[in-house]
C-alpha positions as CSV (number, residue, x, y, z in Angstrom):
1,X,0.0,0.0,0.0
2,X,1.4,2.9,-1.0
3,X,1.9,5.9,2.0
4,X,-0.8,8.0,0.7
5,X,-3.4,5.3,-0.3
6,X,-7.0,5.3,0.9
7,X,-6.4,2.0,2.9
8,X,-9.9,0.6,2.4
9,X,-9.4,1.2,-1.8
10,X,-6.1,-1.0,-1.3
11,X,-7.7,-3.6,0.2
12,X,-10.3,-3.4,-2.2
13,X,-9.1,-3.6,-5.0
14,X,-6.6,-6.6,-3.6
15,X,-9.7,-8.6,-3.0
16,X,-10.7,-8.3,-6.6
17,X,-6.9,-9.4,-7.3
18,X,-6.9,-12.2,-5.3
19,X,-10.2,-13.0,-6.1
20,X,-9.4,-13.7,-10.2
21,X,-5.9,-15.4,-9.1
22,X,-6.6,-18.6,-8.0
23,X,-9.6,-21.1,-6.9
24,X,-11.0,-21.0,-3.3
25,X,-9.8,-22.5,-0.5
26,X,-6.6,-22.2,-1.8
27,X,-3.0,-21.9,-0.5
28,X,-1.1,-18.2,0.5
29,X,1.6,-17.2,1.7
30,X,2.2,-14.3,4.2
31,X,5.4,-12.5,4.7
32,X,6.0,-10.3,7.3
33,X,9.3,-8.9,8.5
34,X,9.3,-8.0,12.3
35,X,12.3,-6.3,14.4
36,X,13.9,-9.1,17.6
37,X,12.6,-7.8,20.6
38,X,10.1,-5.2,19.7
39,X,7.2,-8.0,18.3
40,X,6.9,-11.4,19.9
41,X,6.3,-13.7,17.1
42,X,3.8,-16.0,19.2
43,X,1.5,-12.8,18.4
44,X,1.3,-13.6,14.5
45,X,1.5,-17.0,14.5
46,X,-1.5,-17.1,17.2
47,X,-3.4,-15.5,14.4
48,X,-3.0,-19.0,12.7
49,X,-3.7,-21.3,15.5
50,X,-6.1,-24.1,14.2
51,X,-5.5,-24.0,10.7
52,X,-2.7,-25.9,8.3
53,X,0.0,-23.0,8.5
54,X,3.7,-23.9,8.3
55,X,6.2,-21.6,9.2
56,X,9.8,-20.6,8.5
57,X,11.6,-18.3,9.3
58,X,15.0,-16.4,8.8
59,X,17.4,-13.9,10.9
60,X,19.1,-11.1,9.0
61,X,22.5,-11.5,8.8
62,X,23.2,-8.2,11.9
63,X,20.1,-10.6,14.3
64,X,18.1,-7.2,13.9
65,X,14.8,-8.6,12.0
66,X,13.0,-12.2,11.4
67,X,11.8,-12.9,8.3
68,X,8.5,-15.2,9.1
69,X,6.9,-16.8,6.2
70,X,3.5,-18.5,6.9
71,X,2.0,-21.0,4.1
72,X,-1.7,-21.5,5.3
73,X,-4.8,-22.6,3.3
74,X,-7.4,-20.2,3.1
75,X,-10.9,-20.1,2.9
76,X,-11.0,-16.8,0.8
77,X,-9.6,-13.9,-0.2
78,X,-11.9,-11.9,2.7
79,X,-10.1,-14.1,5.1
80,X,-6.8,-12.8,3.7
81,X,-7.6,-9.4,3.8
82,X,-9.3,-9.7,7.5
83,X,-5.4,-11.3,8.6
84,X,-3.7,-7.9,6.7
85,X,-6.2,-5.6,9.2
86,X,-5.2,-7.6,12.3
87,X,-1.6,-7.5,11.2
88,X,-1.2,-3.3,10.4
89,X,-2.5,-2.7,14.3
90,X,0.7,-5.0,15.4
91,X,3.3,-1.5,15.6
92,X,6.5,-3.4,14.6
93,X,5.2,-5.3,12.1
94,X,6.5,-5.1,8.3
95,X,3.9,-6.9,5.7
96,X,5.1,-7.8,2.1
């Protein structure tokens, strides 16, 4: 989302994207990038508790941020977009 982007349009318009891109249920994969010590990671992958996710994840090379990738089947692209919401009130957190 770019820094002056009427968030609700973004997320709009990604539904539609998401929507057209594949079949539902179908896999995703969520990337977030979060700095050691400022997020706990339980608090994103609680956000997947009872569901298929895997997880992996990856230190930069100075131990300053985690990389945390989460493969997860979803139900559809609503779900995907109701995760993003939940995600941009973590402060810390870095989605891509």
């Amino acid at each position: 989302m770019l820094p002056k982007e009427n968030p609700e349009e973004f997320y709009s318009r990604f539904h539609e994207q998401l929507q057209l891109s594949q079949e539902w249920p179908g896999k995703y994969l969520f990337k977030f990038i979060v700095r050691i010590g400022e997020v706990d990671e339980k608090v994103l992958t609680d956000l997947f508790l009872a569901t298929d996710a895997t997880f992996s994840r990856k230190e930069s090379s100075k131990n300053t941020f985690v990389s945390l990738s989460v493969l997860v089947t979803m139900d559809s692209p609503s779900a995907i977009v109701a995760i993003y919401k939940q995600v941009k009130t973590i402060k810390g957190v870095i989605t891509l």
